[in-house]
C-alpha positions in Angstrom: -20.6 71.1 42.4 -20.3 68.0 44.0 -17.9 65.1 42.4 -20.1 62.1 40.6 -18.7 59.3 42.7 -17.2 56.4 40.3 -18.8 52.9 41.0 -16.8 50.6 42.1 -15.6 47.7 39.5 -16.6 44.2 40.4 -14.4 42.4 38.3 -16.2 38.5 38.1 -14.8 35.1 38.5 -13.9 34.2 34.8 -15.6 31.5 32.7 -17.2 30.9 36.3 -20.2 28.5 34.6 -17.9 25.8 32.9 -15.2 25.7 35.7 -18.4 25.0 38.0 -20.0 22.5 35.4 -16.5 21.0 35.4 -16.0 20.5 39.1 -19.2 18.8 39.8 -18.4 16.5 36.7 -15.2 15.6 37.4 -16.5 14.6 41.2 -20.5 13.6 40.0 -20.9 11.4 42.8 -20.4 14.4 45.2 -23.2 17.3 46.4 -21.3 20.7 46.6 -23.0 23.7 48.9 -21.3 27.5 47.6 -19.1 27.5 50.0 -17.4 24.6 49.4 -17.3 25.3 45.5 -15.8 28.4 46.8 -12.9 27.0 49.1 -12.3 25.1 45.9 -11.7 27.8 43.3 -9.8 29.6 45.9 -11.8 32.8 46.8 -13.8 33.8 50.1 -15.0 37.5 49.3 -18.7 38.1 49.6 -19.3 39.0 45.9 -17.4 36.3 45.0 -19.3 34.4 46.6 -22.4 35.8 45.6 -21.5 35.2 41.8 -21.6 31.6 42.5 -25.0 31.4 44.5 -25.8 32.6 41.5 -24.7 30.8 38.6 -25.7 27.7 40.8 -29.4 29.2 40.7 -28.8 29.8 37.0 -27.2 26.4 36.4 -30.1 24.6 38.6 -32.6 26.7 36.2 -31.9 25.3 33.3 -31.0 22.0 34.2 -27.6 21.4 34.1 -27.3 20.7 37.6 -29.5 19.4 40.1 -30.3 20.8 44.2 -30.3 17.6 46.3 -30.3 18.8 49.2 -31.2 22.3 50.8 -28.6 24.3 49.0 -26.6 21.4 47.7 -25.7 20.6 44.1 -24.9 17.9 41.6 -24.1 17.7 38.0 -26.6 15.8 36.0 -24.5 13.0 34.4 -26.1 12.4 31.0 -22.9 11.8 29.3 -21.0 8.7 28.1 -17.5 8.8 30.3 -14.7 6.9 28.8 -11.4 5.3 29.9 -7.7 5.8 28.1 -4.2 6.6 28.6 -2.9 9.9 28.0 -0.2 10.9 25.7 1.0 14.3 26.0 2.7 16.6 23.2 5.1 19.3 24.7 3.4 22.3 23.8 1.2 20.9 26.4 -2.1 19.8 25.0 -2.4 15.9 24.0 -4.2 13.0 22.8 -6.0 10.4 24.6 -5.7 6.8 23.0 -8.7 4.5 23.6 -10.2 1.1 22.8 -13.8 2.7 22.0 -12.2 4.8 19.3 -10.6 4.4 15.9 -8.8 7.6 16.1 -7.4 9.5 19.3 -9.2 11.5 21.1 -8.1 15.2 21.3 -7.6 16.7 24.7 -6.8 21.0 25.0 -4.5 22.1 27.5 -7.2 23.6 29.5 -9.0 20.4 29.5 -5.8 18.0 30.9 -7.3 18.8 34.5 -4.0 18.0 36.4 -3.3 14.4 34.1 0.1 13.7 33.4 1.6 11.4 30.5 0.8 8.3 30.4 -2.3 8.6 33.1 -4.7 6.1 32.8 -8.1 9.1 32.7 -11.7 9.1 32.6 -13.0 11.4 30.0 -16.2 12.3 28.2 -16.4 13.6 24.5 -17.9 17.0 22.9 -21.1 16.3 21.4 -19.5 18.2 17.9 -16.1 17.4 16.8 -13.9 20.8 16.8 -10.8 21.3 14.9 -12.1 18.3 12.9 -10.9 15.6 15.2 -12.5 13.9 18.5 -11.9 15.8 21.4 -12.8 15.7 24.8 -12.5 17.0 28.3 -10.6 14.9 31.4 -12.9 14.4 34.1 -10.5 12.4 36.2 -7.3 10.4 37.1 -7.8 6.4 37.3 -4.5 5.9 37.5 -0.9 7.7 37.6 2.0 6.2 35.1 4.4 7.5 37.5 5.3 10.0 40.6 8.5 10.6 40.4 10.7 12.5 37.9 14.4 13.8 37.1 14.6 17.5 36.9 16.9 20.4 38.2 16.7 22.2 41.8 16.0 25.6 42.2 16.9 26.8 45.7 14.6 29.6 47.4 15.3 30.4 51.0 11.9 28.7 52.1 11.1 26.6 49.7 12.6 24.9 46.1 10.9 24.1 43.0 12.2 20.9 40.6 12.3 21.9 36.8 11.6 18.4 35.1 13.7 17.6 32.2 11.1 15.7 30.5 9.2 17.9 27.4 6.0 16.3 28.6 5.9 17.2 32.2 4.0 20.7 32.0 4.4 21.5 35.7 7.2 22.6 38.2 6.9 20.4 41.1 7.4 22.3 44.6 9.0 21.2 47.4 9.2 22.5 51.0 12.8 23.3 51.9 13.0 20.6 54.8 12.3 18.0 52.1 15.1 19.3 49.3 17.9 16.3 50.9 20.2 18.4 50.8 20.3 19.2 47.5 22.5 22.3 46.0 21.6 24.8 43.2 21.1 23.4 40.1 21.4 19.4 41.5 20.0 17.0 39.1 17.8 15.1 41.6 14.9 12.2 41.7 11.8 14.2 42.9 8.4 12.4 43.6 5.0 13.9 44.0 3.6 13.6 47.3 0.6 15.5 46.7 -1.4 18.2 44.3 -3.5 20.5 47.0 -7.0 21.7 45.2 -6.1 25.2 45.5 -2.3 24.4 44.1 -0.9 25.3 40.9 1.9 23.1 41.1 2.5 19.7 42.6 4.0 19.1 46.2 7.1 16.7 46.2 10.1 15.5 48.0 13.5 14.9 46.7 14.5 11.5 46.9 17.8 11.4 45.4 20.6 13.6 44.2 22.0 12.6 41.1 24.8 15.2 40.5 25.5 18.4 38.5 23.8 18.2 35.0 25.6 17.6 32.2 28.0 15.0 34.4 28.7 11.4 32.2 27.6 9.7 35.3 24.9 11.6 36.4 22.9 12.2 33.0 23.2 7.9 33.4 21.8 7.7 36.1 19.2 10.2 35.5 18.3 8.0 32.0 17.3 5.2 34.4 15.8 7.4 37.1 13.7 8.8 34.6 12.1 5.5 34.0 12.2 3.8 37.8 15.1 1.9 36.6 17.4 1.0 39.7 21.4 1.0 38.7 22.3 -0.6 42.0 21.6 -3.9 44.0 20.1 -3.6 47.2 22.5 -5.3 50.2 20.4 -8.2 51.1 19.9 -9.4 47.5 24.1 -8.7 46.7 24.7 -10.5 50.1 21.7 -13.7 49.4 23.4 -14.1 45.9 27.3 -14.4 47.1 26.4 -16.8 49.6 24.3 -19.3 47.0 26.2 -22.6 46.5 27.0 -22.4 42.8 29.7 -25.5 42.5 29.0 -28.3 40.7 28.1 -31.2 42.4 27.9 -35.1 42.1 24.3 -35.2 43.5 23.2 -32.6 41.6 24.6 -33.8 38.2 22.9 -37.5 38.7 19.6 -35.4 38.6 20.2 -34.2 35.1 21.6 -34.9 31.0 25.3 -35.4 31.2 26.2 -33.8 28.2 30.2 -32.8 29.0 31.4 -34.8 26.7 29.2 -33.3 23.5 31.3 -30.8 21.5 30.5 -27.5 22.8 30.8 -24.0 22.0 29.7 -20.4 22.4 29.4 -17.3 19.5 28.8 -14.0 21.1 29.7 -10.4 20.8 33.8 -10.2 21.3 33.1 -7.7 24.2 30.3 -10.1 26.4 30.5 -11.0 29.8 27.4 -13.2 30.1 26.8 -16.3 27.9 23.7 -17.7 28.4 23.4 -20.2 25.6 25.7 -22.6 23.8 25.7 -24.8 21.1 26.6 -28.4 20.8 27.2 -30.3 17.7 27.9 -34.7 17.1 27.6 -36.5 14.0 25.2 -39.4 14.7 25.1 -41.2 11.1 22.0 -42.3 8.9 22.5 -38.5 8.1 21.5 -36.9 11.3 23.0 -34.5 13.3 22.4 -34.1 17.3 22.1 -30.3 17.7 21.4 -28.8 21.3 20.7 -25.6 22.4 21.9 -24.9 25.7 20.9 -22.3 28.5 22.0 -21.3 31.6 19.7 -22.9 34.2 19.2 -19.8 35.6 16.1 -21.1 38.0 17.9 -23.4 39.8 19.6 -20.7 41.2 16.9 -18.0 41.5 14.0 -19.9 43.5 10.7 -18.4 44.2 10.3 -16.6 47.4 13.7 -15.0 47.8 14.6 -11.6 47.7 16.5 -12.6 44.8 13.2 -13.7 43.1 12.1 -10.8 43.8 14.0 -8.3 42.6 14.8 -10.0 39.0 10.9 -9.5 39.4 10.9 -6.2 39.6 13.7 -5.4 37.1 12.2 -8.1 34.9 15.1 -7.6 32.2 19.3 -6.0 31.7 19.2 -3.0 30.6 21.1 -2.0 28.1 22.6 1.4 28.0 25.7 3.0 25.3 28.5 2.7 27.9 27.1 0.0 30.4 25.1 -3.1 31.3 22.5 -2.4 34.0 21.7 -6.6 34.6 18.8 -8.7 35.9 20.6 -10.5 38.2 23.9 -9.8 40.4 27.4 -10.1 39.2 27.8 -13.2 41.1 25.3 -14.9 39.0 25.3 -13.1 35.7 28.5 -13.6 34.9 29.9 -16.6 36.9 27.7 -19.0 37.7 25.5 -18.8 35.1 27.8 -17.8 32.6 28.6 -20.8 30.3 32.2 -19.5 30.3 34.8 -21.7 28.5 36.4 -24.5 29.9 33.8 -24.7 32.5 31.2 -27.5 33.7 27.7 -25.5 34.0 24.5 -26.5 34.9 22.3 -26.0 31.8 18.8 -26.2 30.5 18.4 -27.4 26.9 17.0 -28.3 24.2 18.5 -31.3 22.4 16.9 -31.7 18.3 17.8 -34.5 15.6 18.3 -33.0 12.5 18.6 -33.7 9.3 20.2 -32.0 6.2 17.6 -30.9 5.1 17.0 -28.9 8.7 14.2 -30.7 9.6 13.8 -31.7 13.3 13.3 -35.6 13.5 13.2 -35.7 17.2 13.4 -33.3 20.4 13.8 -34.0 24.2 14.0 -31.2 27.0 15.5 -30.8 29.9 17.9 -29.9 32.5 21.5 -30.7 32.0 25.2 -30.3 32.4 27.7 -28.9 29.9 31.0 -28.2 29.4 32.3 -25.3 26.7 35.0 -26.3 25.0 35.7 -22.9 23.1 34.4 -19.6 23.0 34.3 -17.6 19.6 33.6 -14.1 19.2 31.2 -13.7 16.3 34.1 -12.1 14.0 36.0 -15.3 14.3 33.0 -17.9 13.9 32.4 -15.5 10.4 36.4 -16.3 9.5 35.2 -19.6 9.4 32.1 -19.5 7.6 33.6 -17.1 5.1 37.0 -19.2 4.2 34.8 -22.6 4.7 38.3 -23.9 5.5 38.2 -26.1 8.8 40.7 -23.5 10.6 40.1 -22.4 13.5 41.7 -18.7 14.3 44.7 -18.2 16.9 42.7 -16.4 19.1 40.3 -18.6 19.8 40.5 -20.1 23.2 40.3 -24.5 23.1 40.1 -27.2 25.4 43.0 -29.2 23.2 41.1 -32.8 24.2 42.4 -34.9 21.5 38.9 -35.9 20.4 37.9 -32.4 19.9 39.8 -31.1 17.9 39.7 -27.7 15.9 38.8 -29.5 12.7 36.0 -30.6 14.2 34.9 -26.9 15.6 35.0 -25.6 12.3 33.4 -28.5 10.6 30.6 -28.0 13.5 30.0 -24.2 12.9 30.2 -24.6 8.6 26.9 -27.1 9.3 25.4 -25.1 11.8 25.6 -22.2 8.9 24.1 -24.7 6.2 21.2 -25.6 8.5 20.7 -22.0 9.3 20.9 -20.9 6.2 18.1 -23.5 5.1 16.0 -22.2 7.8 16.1 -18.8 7.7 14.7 -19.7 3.9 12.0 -21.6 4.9 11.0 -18.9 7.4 10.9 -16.2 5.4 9.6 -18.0 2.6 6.5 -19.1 4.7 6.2 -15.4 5.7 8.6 -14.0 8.3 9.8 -10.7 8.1 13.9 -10.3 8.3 14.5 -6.7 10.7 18.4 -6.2 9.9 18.0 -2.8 11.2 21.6 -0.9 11.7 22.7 -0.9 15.7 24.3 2.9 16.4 27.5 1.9 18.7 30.3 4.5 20.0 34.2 3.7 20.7 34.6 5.5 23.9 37.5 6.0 25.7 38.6 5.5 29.3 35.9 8.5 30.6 33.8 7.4 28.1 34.3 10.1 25.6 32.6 8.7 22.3 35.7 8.9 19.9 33.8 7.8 16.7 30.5 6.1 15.8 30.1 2.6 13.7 27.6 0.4 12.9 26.8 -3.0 14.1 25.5 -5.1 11.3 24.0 -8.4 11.1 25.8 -11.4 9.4 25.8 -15.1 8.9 27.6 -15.9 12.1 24.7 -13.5 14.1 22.1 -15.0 12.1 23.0 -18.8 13.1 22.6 -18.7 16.7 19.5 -16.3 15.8 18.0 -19.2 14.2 19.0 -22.1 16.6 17.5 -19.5 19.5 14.6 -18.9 17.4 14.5 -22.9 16.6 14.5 -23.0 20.2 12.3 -20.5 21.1 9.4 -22.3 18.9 10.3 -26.1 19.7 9.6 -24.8 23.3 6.3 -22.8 23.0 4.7 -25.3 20.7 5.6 -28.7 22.6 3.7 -26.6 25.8 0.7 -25.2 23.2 0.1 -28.2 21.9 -0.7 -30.3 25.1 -4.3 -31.4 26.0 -5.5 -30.0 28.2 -4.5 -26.6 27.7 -1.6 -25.5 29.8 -0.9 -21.9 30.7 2.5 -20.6 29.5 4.5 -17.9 28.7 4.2 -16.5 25.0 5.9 -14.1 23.0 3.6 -12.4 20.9 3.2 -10.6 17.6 0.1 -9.0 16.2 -1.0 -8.3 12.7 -0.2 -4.9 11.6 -2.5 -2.2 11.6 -4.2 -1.8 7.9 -3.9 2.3 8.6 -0.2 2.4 9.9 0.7 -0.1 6.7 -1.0 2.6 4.3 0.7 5.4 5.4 4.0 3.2 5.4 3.0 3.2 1.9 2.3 6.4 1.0 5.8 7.5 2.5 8.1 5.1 1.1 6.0 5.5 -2.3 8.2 9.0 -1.9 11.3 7.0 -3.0 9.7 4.8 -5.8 8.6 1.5 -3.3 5.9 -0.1 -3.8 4.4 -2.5 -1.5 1.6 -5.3 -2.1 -0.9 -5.6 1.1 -3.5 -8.0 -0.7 -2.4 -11.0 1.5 -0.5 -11.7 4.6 2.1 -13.7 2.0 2.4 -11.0 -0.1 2.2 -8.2 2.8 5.4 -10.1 4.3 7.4 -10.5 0.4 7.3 -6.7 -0.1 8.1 -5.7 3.2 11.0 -8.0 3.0 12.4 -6.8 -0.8 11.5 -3.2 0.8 13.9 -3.9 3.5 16.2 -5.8 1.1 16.1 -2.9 -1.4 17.3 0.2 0.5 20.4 -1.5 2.2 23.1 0.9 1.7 21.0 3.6 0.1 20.5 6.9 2.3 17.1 6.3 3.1 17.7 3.4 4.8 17.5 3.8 8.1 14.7 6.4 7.3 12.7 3.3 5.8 13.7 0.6 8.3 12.7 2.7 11.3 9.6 3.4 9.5 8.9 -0.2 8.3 9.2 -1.3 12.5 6.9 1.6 13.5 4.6 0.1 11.2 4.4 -3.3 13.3 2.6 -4.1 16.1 4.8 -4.1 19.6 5.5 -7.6 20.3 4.6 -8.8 24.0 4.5 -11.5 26.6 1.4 -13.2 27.4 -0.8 -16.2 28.4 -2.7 -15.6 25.2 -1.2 -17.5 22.5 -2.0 -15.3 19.3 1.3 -16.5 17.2 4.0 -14.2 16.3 3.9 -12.3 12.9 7.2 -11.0 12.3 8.3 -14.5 12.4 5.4 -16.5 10.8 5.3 -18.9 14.1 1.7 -20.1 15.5 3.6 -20.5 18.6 6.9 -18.6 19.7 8.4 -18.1 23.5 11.6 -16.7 25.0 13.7 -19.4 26.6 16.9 -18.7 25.8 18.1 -15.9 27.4 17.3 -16.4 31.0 20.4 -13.8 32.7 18.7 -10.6 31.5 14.9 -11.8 30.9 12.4 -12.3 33.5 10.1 -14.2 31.0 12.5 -17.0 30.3 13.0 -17.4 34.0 9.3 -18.3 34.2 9.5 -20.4 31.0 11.8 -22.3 32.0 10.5 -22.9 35.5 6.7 -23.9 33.6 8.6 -26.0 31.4 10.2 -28.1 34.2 7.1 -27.9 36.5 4.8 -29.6 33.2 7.9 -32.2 32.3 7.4 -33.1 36.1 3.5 -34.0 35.5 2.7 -30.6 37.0 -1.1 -29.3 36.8 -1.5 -25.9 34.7 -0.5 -23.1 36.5 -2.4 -20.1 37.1 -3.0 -18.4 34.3 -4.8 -14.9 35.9 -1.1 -14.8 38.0 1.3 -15.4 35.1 -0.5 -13.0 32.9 -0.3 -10.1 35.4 3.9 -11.1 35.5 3.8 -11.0 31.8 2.4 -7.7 31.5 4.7 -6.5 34.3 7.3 -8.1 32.1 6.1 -5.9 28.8 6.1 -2.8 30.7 9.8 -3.1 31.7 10.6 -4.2 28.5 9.6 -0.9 27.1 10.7 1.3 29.9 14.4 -0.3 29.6 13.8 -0.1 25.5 13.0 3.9 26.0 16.8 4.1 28.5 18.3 2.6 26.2 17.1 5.2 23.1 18.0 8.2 25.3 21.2 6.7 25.8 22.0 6.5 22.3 20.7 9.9 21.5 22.8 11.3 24.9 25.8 9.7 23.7 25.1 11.4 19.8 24.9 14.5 21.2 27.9 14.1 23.0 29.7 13.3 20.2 28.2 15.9 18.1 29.5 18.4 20.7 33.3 18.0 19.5 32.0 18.4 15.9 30.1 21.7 15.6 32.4 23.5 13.2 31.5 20.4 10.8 28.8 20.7 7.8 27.4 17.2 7.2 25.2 15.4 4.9 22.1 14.7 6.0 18.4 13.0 4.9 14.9 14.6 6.1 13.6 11.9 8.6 10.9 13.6 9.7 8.3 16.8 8.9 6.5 18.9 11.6 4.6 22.3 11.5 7.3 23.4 13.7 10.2 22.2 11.7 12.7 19.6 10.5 14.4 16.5 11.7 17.4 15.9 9.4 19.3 12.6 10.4 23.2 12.7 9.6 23.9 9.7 7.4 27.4 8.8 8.4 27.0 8.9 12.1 23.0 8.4 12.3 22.9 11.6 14.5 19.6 13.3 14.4 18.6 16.7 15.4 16.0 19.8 14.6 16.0 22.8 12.4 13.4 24.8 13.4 11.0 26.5 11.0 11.9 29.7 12.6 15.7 29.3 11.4 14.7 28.5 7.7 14.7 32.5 6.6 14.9 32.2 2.6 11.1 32.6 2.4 7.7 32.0 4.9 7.5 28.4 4.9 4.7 26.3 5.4 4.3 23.1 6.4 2.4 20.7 3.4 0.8 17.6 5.6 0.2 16.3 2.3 3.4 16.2 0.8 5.7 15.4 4.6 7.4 18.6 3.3 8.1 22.3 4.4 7.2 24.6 1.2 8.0 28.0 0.9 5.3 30.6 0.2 7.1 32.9 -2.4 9.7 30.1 -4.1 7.7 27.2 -3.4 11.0 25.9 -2.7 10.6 22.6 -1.0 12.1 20.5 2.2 10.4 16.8 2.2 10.8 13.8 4.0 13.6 11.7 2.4 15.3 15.1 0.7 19.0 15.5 1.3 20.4 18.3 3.4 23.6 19.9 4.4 23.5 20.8 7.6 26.1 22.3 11.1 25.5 21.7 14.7 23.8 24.9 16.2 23.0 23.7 19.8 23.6 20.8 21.9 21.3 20.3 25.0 22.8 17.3 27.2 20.4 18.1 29.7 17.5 18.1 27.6 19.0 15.6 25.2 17.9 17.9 22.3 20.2 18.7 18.9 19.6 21.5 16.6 21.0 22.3 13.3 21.7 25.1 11.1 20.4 23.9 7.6 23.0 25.2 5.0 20.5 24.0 2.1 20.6 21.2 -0.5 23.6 19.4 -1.7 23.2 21.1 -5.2 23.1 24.6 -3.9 26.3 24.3 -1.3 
């Protein structure tokens, strides 16, 4: 008997009707024949092939797709597409936010369609909400955030593929072998993306840079600020244009401006700067007014327009400011010589000069370019010795001119009213509605190879807070003497919007957890609570818990043409002129404010708003270095301390664990759900907590925890923890 012959399987091209549906959205404006839809999902076999003539026919059928042409197909485009920015989660899948939409828009892994984080995308929404939520589908790529990325080499003999270190980058990036730079095994290198073939699952790159071996002090640096296109050197042409700039002080030059040399003058800055942008001068005049100017390094007349100098504090737009180093604006040269106002040292200066009374009220301002002379420099610890003995001694330290008519008395007499008048102020701004951030700063002693040998905390106090307010006096003088003018004049604004009313509720529902209560019925009232909130937990363990929450809560501040007033600080009208070495924005403030003293006609306003928003994105790409720093440098530390249990506060809840936060070195790291084996936990997004099935035993946000180091990831800049359990049961 003859055998029955088995049919041969066809096995068909999966889910073939949505990935065509897909394609011809995602390029509508296109006609595809078979064979081209089949060059683009790879395949070239005749029942392949024949599937798709197909499903085409099927598609066509039933309207879904149009036949323009003699075998030539379209989608029919009777969705709404929309534009937003994509924020990816590391598990891969991600959220799109957008103007048109109160909520974020849900995109599923299989639905990215090549984006990346932070790609501005097209997409259109499902008809039905799934999961609950918005969600859509990514029909294409407006715009990339970036193309290039810091990851680790892996060396084939033909080829190499980059591992990216960041959590959000979902691909490997490939790179042919003649394109690696000579890279080794296991380099940490700057990798950009050259190209994504159609038919490719990965992205094509070249390496750019190598960086070092992972784990390195110097290289995980360096990869911080790769990661973020921030440079950490000077090209040659802008070092060499800088050194050869005339910075002496001439006779010519001073004729042009305010001879101020002979006001007393004086610095307060951290004990460890190396740029001093702005001083503080101080004369009785009598009749019970004080002359009180606020002086700035003239930092434009250095950096014209044009130059490659220009250009590249452009580009940079602000210092960086990273746990072991200063990455600055501008070169050495400049940043902390010439336009250093270093003591004992004529400068050329831009200021504003106030008459004040004791009341702190300003009975009269000018503005201007100037020349100054410092006749002392104080570190902020010794200006507080002074405040806090009110005794007109001035410490030994402290580094005087010894001109007979400015003597020390008068220094200290100078900084004990410059307190009184700050003091007053800082009263009558937050009485009229500002909101006073005293948020802890995380800093490391580290030693010669910058080993972090122990943590402490930089804390605001009445020596910080009075240059804070004559910058901020300053600051507001300058924006509103420019806002004010008629006709309008463009300028430079620092700007704070109201907070959200959702992001202020669930503020509210957290810190409710630890028996706050906040009162949102007016923007007065919004601003008191916040401000008692914030006064309230100092020194408690939820502090830094609340305050980070209490800034999340806040609109970003940002520069712009568009004068909205700045709510953190309850000012109609607020720039930033006083800090023109390591901002971009104060370098164009000043030069607007010069230009307009001159008689100048507005400048344009389209040109200087695209700056400003170049200005904001660097400000939050250096702010972002700067956090990974921090956490790098906690990590490090952490390293040296893993046979340690510490006490610790629940600073944040996810389905996939906790984040407990260390409360004497502000170290935080992850215990994942997976560790926490008592019982089948749970996570309650009700509650912020973890709860266990069986015990209902509960982990929530704000909780105390004792917990050990389990793993430290340099690399990856990732801590996690062993939880021991609560306080009571250790």
């Amino acid at each position: 008997m003859a055998k029955k012959r088995k049919r041969k399987s066809r096995k068909g091209i999966p889910n073939l009707t949505n990935t065509i549906l897909s394609l011809l959205k995602k390029e509508r404006n296109k006609a595809f024949n078979y064979k081209q839809i089949a060059a683009k999902l790879g395949v070239n076999d005749a029942s392949s092939r024949n599937q798709i003539i197909k499903t085409l026919a099927k598609l066509a059928a039933k309207e879904e797709i149009q036949q323009v042409d003699r075998g030539k197909f379209k989608a029919i485009i009777n969705t709404e597409y929309h534009t937003g920015i994509l924020d990816l989660s590391p598990k891969g899948s991600g959220y799109i936010i957008c103007d048109a939409f109160d909520e974020d828009v849900f995109i599923a892994s299989n639905n990215i369609n090549r984006a990346l984080n932070g790609d501005e995308v097209e997409f259109y929404l499902y008809k039905r909400r799934k999961r609950g939520k918005l969600e859509g589908e990514i029909t294409g790529i407006l715009k990339r955030e970036k193309n290039e990325y810091v990851g680790v080499i892996q060396i084939h003999e033909k080829y190499a593929f980059v591992i990216p270190d960041s959590a959000k980058m979902y691909k490997d990036i490939f790179v042919p072998i003649n394109k690696t730079f000579k890279a080794e095994e296991g380099d940490k290198v700057l990798v950009r993306i050259e190209d994504w073939p159609e038919n490719a699952d990965s992205p094509y790159g070249k390496v750019m840079k190598v960086l070092g071996k992972p784990g390195e002090h110097n290289t995980e640096i360096h990869a911080i600020l790769s990661e973020y296109g921030l440079p950490y050197e000077f090209p040659y042409e802008v070092e060499d244009y800088a050194n050869k700039l005339d910075t002496s002080i001439t006779k010519e030059e001073i004729a042009n401006r305010r001879d101020m040399r002979k006001n007393l003058t004086f610095t307060i800055d951290p004990k460890d700067a190396k740029d001093f942008d702005d001083a503080l001068s101080f004369t009785v005049l009598g009749n019970g007014l004080y002359e009180i100017g606020i002086h700035i390094a003239d930092v434009s007349h250095y950096v014209k327009e044009g130059t490659v100098l220009d250009d590249e504090a452009y580009n940079r737009a602000t210092s960086v400011y990273l746990v072991d180093r200063v990455v600055p604006m501008l070169p050495e040269i400049l940043s902390n010589n010439a336009c250093s106002l270093r003591p004992h040292e004529e400068k050329y200066t831009f200021s504003a000069v106030f008459k004040m009374n004791d009341k702190a009220e300003v009975k009269d301002q000018w503005f201007g370019r100037t020349v100054t002379y410092s006749d002392a420099r104080f570190a902020y610890e010794e200006a507080q010795a002074i405040i806090e003995s009110k005794t007109n001694e001035i410490p030994g330290e402290v580094s005087l001119t010894g001109k007979a008519y400015k003597t020390d008395q008068n220094l200290a007499n100078a900084i004990l009213k410059l307190d009184e008048l700050a003091k007053i102020m800082r009263k009558k701004r937050l009485k009229g509605g500002a909101i006073s951030f005293d948020k802890v700063e995380v800093k490391f002693n580290l030693d010669a190879d910058n080993n972090p040998e122990g943590v402490y905390f930089k804390t605001s106090k009445d020596a910080n807070k009075l240059i804070e307010e004559f910058m901020l006096l300053a600051n507001k003088k300058v924006a509103e003497f420019i806002g004010k003018q008629n006709p309008k004049k463009t300028f430079v604004y620092r700007v704070h919007d109201e907070p959200d009313v959702s992001k202020l509720a669930a503020l509210q529902n957290i810190v409710g957890r630890f028996g706050y209560k906040l009162n949102f019925k007016d923007r007065k009232s919004t601003s008191a609570s916040l401000n008692s909130l914030l006064s309230e937990v100092v020194g408690k363990k939820e502090q830094n818990l609340v305050d980070t929450l209490a800034i999340r809560s806040m609109s970003k501040a940002e520069y712009t043409t568009h004068n909205i007033g700045h709510y953190g600080l309850a000012f109609d009208y607020y720039s930033h002129f006083t800090s023109p070495i390591r901002r971009y924005p104060d370098v164009m403030a000043h030069r607007l404010l010069q230009h307009y003293l001159d008689g100048g006609k507005s400048a344009n306003e389209e040109a200087y708003e695209d700056k400003c928003q170049h200005s904001s994105n660097m400000e939050y790409l250096a702010t972002k270095a700067e956090r990974d720093s921090i956490k790098y440098m906690q990590i490090r530390f952490m390293e040296d301390h893993k046979d340690q249990e510490f006490l610790g506060v629940i600073s944040g809840v996810t389905d996939w664990g906790i984040y407990v936060e260390i409360i004497t070195n502000k170290c935080e790291g992850m215990v994942s759900i997976r560790d926490i084996t008592d019982d089948h936990y749970v996570f309650d997004e009700s509650q912020y907590a973890l709860v266990g099935r069986h015990s209902k035993n509960m982990y929530q946000l704000g909780d105390e925890v004792v917990v050990k180091v389990k793993n430290t990831d340099l690399v990856k800049k990732h801590l996690d923890f062993h939880l021991i359990g609560k306080p009571e049961d250790t």
